[in-house]
SERO-4910 file (N, C-alpha, C, O; in steps of 0.05 Angstrom, whole numbers):
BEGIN
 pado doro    nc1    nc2    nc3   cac1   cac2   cac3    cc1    cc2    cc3    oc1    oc2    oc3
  Unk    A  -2253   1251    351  -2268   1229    339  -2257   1203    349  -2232   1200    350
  Unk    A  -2268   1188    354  -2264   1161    362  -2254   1143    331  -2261   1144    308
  Unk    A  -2232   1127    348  -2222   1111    332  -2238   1084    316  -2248   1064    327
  Unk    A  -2236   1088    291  -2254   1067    276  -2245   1060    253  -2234   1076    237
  Unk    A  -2250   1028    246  -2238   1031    222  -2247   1034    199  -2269   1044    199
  Unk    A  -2236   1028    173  -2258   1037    150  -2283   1021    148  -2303   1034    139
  Unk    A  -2287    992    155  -2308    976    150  -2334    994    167  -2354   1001    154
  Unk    A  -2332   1000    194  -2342   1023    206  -2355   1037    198  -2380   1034    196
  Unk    A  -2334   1065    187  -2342   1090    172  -2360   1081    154  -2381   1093    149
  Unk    A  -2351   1054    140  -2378   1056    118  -2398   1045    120  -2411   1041    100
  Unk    A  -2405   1038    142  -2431   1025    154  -2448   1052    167  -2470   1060    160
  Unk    A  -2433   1060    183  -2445   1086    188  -2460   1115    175  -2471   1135    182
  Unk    A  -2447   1096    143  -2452   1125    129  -2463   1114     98  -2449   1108     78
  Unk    A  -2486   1112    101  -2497   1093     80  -2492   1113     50  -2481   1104     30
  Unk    A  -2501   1140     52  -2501   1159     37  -2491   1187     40  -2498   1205     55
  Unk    A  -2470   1185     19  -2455   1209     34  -2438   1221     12  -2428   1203     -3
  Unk    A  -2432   1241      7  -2421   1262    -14  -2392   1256     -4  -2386   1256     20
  Unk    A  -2375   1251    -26  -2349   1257    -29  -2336   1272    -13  -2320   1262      3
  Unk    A  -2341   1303    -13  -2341   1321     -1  -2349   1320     34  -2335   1328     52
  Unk    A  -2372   1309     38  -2384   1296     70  -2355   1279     79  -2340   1290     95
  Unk    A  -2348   1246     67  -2334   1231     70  -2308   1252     73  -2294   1250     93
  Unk    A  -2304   1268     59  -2271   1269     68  -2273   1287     90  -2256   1287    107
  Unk    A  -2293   1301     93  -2300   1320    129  -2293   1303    147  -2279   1312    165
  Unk    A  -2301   1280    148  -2309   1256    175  -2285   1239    169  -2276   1224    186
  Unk    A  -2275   1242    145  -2247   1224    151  -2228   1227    172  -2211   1245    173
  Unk    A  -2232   1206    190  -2204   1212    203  -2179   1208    194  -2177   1201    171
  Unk    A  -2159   1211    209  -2124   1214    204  -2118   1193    207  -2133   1175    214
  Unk    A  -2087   1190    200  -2077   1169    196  -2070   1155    219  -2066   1131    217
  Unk    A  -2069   1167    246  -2067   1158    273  -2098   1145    276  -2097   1123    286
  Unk    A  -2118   1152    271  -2145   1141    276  -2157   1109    256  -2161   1086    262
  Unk    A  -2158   1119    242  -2164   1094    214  -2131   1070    222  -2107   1071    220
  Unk    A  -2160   1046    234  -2146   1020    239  -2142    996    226  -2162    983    220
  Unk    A  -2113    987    218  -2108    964    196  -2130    948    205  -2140    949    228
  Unk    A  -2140    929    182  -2144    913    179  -2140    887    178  -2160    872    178
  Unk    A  -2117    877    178  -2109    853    156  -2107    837    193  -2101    844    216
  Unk    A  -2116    809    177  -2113    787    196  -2089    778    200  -2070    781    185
  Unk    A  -2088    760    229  -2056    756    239  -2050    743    211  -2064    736    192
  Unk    A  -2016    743    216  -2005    721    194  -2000    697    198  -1996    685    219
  Unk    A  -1999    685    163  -2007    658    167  -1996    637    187  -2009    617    191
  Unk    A  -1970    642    200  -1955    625    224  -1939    644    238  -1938    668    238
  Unk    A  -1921    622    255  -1906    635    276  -1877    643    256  -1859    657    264
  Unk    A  -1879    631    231  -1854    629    217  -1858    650    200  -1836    660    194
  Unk    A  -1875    660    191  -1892    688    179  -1883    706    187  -1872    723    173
  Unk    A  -1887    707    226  -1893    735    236  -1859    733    253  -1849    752    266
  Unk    A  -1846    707    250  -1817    708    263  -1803    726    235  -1791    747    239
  Unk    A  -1806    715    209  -1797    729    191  -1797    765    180  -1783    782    168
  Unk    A  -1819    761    192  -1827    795    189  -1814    815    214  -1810    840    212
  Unk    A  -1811    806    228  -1803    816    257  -1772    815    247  -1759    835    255
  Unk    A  -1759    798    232  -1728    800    232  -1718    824    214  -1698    837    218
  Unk    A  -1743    826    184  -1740    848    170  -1743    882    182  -1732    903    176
  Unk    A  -1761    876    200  -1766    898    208  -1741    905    230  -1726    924    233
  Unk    A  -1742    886    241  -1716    909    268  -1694    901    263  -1678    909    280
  Unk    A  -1682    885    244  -1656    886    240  -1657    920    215  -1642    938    220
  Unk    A  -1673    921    196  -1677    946    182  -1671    980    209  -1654    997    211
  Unk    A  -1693    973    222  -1689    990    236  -1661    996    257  -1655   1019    264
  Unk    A  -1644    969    266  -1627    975    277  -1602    995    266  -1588   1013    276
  Unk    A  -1603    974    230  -1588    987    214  -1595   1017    207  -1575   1031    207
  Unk    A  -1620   1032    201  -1612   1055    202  -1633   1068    237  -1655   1078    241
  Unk    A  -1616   1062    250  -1623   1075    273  -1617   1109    285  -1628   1120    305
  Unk    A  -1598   1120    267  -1593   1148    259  -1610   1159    253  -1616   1180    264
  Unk    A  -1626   1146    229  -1644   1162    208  -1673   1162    231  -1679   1153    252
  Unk    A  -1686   1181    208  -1720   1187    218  -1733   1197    201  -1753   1210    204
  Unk    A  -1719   1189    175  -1735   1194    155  -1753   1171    136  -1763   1176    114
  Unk    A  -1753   1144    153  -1768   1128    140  -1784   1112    157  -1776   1109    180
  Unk    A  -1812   1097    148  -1822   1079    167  -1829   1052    149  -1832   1049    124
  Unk    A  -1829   1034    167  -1829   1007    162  -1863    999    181  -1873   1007    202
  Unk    A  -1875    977    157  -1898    970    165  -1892    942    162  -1874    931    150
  Unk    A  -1913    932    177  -1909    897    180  -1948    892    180  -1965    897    198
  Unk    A  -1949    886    165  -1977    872    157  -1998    890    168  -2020    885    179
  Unk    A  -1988    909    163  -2015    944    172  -2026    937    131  -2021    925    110
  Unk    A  -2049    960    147  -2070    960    114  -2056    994    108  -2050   1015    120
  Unk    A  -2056    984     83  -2042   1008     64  -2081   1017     51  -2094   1006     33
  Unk    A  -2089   1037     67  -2103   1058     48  -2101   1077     24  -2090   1099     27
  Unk    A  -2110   1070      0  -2091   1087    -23  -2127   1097    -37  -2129   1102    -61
  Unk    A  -2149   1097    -20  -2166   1108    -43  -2195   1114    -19  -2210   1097     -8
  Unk    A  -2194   1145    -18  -2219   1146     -3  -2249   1129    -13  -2265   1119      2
  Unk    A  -2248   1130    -46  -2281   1123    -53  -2275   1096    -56  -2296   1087    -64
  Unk    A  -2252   1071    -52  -2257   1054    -63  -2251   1039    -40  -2244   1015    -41
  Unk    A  -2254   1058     -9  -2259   1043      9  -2282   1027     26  -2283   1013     46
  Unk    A  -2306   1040     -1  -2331   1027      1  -2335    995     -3  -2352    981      7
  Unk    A  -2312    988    -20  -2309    970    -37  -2284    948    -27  -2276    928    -40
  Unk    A  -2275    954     -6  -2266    943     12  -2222    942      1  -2203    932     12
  Unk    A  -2226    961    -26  -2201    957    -39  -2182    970    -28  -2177    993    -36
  Unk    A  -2163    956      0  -2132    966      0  -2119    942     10  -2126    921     20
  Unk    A  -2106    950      6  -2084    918     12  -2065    923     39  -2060    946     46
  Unk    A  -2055    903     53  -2037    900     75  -2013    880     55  -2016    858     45
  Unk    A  -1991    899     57  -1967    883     52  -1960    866     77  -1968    871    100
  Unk    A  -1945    844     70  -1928    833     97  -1911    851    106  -1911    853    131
  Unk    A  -1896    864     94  -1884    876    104  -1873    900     78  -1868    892     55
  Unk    A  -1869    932     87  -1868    951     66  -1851    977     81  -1853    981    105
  Unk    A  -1836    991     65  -1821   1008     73  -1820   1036     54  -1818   1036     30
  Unk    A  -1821   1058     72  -1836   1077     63  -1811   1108     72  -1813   1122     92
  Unk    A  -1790   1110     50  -1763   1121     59  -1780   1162     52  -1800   1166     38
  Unk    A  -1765   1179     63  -1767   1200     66  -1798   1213     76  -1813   1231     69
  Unk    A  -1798   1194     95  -1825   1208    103  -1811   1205    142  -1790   1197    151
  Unk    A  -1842   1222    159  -1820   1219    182  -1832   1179    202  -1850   1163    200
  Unk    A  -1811   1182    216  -1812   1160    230  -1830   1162    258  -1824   1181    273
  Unk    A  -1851   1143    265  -1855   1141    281  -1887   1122    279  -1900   1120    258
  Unk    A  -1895   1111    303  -1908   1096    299  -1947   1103    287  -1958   1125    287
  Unk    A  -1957   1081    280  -1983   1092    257  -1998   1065    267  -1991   1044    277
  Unk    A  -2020   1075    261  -2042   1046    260  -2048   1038    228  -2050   1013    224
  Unk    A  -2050   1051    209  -2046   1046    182  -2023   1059    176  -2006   1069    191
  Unk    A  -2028   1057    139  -2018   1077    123  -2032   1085    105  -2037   1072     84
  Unk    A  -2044   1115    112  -2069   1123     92  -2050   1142     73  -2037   1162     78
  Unk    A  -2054   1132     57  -2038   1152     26  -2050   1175     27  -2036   1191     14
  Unk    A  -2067   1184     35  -2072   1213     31  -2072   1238     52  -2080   1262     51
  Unk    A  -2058   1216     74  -2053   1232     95  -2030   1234    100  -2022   1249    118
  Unk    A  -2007   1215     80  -1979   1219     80  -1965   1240     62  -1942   1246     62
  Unk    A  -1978   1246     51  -1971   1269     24  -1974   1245      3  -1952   1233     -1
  Unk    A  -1994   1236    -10  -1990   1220    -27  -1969   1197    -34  -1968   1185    -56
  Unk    A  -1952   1193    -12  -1925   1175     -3  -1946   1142    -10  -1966   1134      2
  Unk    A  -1931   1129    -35  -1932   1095    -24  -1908   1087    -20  -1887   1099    -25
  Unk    A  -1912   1063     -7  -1881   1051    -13  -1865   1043    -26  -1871   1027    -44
  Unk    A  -1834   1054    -21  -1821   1045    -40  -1806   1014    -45  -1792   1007    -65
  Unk    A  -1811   1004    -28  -1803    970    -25  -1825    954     -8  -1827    957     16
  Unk    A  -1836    944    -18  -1854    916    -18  -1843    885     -6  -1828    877    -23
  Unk    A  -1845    867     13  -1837    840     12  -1860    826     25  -1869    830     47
  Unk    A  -1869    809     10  -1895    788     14  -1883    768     24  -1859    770     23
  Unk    A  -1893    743     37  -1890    724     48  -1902    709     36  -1925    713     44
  Unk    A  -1902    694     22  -1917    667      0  -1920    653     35  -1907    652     56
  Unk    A  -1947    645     25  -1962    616     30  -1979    604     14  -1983    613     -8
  Unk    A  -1993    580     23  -2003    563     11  -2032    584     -1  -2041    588    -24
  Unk    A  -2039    592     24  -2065    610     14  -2065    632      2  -2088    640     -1
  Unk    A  -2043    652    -11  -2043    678    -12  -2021    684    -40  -2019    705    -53
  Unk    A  -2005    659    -43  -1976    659    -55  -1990    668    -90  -1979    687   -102
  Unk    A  -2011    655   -101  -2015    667   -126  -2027    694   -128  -2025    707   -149
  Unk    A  -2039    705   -106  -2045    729   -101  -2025    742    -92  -2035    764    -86
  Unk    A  -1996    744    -87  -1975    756    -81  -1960    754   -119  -1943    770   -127
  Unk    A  -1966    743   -127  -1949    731   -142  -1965    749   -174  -1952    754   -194
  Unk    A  -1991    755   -171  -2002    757   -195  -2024    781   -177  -2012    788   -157
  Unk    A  -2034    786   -177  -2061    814   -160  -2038    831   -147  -2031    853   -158
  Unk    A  -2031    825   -133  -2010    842   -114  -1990    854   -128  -1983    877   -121
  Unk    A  -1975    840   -156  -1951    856   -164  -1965    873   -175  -1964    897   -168
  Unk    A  -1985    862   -200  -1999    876   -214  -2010    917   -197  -2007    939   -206
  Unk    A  -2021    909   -176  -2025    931   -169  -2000    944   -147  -2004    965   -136
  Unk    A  -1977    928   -143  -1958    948   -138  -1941    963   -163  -1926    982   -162
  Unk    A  -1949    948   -182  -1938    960   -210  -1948    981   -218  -1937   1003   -221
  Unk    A  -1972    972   -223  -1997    993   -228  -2004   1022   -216  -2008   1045   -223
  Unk    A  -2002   1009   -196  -2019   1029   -179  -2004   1043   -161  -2001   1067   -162
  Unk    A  -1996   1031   -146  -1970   1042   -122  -1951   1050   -132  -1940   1070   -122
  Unk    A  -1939   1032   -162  -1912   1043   -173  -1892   1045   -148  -1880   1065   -140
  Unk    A  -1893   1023   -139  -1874   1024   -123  -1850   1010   -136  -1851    994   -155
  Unk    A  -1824   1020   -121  -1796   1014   -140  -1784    987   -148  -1772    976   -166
  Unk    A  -1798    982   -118  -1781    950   -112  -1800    923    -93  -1812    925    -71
  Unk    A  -1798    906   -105  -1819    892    -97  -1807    852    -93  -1793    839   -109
  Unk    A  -1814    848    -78  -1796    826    -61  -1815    802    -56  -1828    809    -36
  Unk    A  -1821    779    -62  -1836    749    -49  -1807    736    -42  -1785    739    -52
  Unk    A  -1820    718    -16  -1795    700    -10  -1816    681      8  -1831    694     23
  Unk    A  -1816    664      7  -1824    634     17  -1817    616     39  -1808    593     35
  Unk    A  -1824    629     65  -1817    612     85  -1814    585     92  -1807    573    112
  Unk    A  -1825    575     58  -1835    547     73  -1812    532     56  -1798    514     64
  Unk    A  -1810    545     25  -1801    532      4  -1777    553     -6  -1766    553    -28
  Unk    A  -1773    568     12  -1742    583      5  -1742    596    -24  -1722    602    -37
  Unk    A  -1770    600    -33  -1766    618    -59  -1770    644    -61  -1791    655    -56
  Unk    A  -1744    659    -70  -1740    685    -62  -1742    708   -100  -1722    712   -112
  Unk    A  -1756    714   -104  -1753    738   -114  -1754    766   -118  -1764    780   -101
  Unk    A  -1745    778   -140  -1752    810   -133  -1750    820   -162  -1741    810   -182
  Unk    A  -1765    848   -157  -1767    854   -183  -1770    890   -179  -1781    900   -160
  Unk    A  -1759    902   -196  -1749    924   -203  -1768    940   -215  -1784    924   -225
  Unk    A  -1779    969   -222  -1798    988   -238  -1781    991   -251  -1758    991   -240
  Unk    A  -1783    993   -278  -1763   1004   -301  -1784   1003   -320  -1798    984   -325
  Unk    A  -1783   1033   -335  -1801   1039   -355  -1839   1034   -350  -1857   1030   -366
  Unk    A  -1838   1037   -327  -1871   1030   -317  -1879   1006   -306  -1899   1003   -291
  Unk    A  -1854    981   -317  -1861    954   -311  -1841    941   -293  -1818    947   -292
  Unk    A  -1854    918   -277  -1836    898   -266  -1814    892   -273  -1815    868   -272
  Unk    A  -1790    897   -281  -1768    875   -285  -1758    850   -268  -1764    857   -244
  Unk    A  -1748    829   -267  -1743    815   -248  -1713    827   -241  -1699    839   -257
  Unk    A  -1706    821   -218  -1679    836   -205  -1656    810   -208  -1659    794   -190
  Unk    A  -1641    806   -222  -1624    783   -225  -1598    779   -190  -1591    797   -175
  Unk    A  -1591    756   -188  -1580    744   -168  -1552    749   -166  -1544    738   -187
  Unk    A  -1532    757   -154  -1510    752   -161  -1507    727   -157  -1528    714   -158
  Unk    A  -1479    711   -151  -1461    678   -156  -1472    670   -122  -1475    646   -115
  Unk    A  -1478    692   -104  -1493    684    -72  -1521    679    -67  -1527    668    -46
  Unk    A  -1540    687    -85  -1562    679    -91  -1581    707    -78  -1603    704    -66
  Unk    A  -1570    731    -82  -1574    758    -70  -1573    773    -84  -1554    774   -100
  Unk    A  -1596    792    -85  -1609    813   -103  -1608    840    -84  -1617    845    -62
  Unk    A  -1590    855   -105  -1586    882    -94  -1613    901    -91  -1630    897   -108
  Unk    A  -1616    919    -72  -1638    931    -73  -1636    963    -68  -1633    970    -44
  Unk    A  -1637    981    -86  -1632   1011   -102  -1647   1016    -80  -1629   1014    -64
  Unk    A  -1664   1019    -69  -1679   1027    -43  -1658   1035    -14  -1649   1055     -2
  Unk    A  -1657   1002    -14  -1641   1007     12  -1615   1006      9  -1602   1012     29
  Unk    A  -1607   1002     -5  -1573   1008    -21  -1564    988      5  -1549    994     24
  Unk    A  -1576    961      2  -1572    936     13  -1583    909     -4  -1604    908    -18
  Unk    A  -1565    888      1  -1567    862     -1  -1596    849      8  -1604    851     31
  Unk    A  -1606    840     -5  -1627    821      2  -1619    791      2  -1610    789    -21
  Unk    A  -1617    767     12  -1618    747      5  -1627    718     31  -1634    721     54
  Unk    A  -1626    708     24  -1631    680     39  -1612    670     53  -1593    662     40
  Unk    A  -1610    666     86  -1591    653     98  -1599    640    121  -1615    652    135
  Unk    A  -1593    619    127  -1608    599    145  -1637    591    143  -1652    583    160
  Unk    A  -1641    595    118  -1668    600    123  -1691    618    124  -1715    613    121
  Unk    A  -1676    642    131  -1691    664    129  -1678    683    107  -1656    679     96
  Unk    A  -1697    706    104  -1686    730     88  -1676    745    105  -1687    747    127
  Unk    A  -1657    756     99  -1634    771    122  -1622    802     96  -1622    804     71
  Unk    A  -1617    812    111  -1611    844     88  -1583    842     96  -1581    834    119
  Unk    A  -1564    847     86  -1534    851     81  -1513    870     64  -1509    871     40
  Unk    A  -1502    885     82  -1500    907     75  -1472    898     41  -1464    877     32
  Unk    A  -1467    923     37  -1450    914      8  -1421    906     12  -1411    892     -6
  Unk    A  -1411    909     26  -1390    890     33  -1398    856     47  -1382    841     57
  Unk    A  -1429    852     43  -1429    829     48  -1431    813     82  -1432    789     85
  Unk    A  -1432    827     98  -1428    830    122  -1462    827    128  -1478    836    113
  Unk    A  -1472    812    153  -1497    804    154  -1512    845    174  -1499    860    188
  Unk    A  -1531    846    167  -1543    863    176  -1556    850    201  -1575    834    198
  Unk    A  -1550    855    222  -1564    836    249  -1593    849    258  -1602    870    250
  Unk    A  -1603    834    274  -1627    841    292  -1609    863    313  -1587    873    312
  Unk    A  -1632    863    331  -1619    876    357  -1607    859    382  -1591    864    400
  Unk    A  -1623    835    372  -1611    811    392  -1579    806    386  -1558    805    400
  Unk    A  -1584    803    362  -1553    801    345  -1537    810    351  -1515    799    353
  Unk    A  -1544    836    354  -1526    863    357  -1509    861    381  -1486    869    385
  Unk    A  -1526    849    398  -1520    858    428  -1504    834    434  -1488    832    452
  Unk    A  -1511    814    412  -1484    791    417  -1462    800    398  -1438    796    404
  Unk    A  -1465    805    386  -1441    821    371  -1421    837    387  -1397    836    387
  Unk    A  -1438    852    399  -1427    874    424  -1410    851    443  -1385    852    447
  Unk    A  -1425    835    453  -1412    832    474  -1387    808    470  -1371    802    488
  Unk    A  -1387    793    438  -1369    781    430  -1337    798    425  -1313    792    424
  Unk    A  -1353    822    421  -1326    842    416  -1317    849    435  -1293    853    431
  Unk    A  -1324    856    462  -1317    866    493  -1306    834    498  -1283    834    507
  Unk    A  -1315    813    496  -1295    791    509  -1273    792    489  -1250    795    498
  Unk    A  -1277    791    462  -1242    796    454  -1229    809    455  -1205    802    453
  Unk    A  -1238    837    459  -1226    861    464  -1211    860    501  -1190    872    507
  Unk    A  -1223    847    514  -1211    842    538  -1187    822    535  -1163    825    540
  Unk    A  -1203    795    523  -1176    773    516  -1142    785    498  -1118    780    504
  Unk    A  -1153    802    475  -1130    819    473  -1108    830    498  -1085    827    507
  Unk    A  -1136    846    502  -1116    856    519  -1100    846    547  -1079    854    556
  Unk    A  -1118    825    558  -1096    806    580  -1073    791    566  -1052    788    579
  Unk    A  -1075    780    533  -1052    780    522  -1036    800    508  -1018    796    492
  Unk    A  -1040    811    513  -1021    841    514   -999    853    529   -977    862    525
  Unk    A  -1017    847    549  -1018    851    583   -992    820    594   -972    823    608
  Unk    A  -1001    796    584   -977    784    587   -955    781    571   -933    774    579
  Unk    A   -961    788    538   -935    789    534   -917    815    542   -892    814    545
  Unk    A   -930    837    545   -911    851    560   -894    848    594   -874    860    602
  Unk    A   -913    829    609   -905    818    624   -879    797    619   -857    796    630
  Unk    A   -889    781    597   -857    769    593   -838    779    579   -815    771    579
  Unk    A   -845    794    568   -816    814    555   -801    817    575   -778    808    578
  Unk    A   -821    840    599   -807    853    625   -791    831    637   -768    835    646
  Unk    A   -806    802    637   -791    783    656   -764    777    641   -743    777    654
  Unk    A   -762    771    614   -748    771    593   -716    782    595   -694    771    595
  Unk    A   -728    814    599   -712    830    605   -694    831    633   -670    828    635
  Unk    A   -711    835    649   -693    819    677   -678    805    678   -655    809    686
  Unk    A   -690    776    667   -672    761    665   -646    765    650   -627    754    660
  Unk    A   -641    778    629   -619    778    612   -594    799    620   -569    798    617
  Unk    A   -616    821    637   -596    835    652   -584    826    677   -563    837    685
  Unk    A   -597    801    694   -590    791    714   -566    768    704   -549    760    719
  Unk    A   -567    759    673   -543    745    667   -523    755    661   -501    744    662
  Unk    A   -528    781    652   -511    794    646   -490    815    667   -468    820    659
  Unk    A   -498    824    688   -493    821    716   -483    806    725   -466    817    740
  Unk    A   -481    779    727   -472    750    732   -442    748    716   -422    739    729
  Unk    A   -438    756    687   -422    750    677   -405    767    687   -386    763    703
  Unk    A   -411    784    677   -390    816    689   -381    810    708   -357    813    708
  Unk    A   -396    797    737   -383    794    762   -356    767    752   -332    769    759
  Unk    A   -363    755    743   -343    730    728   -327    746    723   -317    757    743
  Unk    A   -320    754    703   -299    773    687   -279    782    707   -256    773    707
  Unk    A   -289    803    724   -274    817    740   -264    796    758   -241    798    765
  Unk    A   -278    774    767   -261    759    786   -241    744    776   -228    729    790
  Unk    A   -236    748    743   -217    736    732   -197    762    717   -178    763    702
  Unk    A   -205    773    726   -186    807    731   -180    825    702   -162    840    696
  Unk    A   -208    813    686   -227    818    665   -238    845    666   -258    846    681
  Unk    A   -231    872    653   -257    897    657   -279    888    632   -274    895    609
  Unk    A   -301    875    638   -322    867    619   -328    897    603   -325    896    579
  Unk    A   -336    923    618   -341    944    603   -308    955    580   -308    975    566
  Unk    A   -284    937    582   -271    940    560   -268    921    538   -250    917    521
  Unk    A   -296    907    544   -300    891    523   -315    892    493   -315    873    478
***
C-alpha cells in the first residue's frame, strides 16, 4: 500500500465500516505525521537538543523512542474528525527503538507516552497549557508532562498522581526531577537541558565530542607533566649523586674514608 496520510484515507473513503477501515489501515511505518514545521528556528533548535542529548545519554538502550513534533495517532474513528495531536516533543520508554513516520497507538501495543514537553508560543501556549494537559491527563494518562518557553524561560511540569495533574515542585536550582527518566529537567543558558542526579549537564553529541576531546588534551597535558617531573626528579637525582661523588673525592684527598662516615 502506498504511503498516505490520514487526511487521505478519509477522503478516499467516504463510507466505510469500522471493520473495512481497520482492513485498509496501514502501519505505523505508512500513516504520515501531520503537524506543521515549528514555530521558529529557536523551537526546532530546542527540540533537537532534547532529543539527541536524550538519546546520547541512553545510547546503550533500545528500548525507547523519542518523537519531535510527529502526530501521535490514538483513535482509528476519531480520525475522521481530524482528533490527534503532535507533541513538540514526547518519549515513549519500553517499546523498541528505531525510526517511525508517526506514532499510531494501536500499532504500538496500545503504548502512549510516558513524558510529554511542549514548547509555549505566542500561538499555541494556552492550548499547551489547558486542551493539551487536559487530554494528556485524560486520555493518554501519560506520567509526566513538561511546557517550557523559549521565549519567556517559563518552565513547568507536572506529575499523574491519583488520575490527575500534580504540579512537580523545583528544587533551590530551579529543576524538576523526572520519575521517567530518572533525570533532572531544568533551564540553563537558556535552554532546557536534562541533567543527570549528581547534577552534571547531560550533553548533546556535539558536546560530547568536546568533552572528549577536552579530556584527551588534559589527559596528554598530565601526562607531559608527569613526564617532566619525572624528568626532574631523574635530573634531581644525578645531580645529588654527582655532589655527592665530588665530596667523597674531597674527603679522601684530605685522607678522610667518607664511607666511614
Amino acid at each position: 500500500m502506498a504511503t498516505m496520510t490520514a487526511e487521505g484515507i478519509i477522503k478516499t473513503q467516504k463510507s466505510i465500516t469500522a471493520e473495512e477501515f481497520a482492513a485498509i489501515m496501514p502501519d505505523a511505518s505508512q500513516l504520515l505525521s501531520e503537524e506543521p514545521e515549528m514555530e521558529s528556528s529557536l523551537h526546532h533548535e530546542q527540540a533537537v537538543i532534547l532529543e539527541k542529548s536524550l538519546e546520547r545519554w541512553w545510547r546503550d538502550r533500545n528500548d525507547f523512542f523519542i518523537g519531535v513534533n510527529l502526530t501521535i495517532y490514538f483513535s482509528r474513528e476519531r480520525l475522521k474528525t481530524h482528533e490527534f495531536r503532535g507533541p513538540d516533543v514526547f518519549i515513549v520508554t519500553g517499546t523498541e527503538r528505531g525510526p517511525r513516520t508517526s506514532w499510531v497507538v494501536w500499532e504500538e501495543d496500545g503504548k502512549y507516552p510516558n513524558l510529554i514537553i511542549e514548547l509555549l508560543s505566542d500561538s499555541t501556549e494556552d492550548i499547551d497549557r489547558e486542551i493539551k494537559k487536559d487530554i494528556y491527563q485524560d486520555r493518554f494518562r501519560t506520567p509526566e508532562y513538561f511546557w517550557f518557553s523559549v521565549e519567556k524561560l517559563e518552565f513547568k511540569g507536572w506529575r499523574l498522581a491519583n488520575g490527575h495533574y500534580e504540579e512537580i515542585a523545583s528544587d533551590e536550582r530551579g529543576w524538576k526531577w523526572s520519575e521517567v527518566l530518572k533525570l533532572y529537567l531544568g533551564v540553563a543558558n537558556g535552554r532546557l537541558r536534562y541533567f543527570a542526579a549528581d547534577g552534571t549537564l547531560v550533553p548533546t553529541p556535539e558536546e560530547g565530542e568536546q568533552q572528549a576531546v577536552r579530556r584527551a588534551e588534559e589527559a596528554e597535558q598530565a601526562k607531559q607533566e608527569a613526564e617532566q617531573a619525572r624528568q626532574a626528579a631523574e635530573q634531581a637525582r644525578v645531580e645529588a649523586e654527582q655532589r655527592a661523588e665530588e665530596l667523597a673525592v674531597r674527603l679522601r684527598a684530605l685522607g678522610i674514608d667518607p664511607d666511614a662516615l
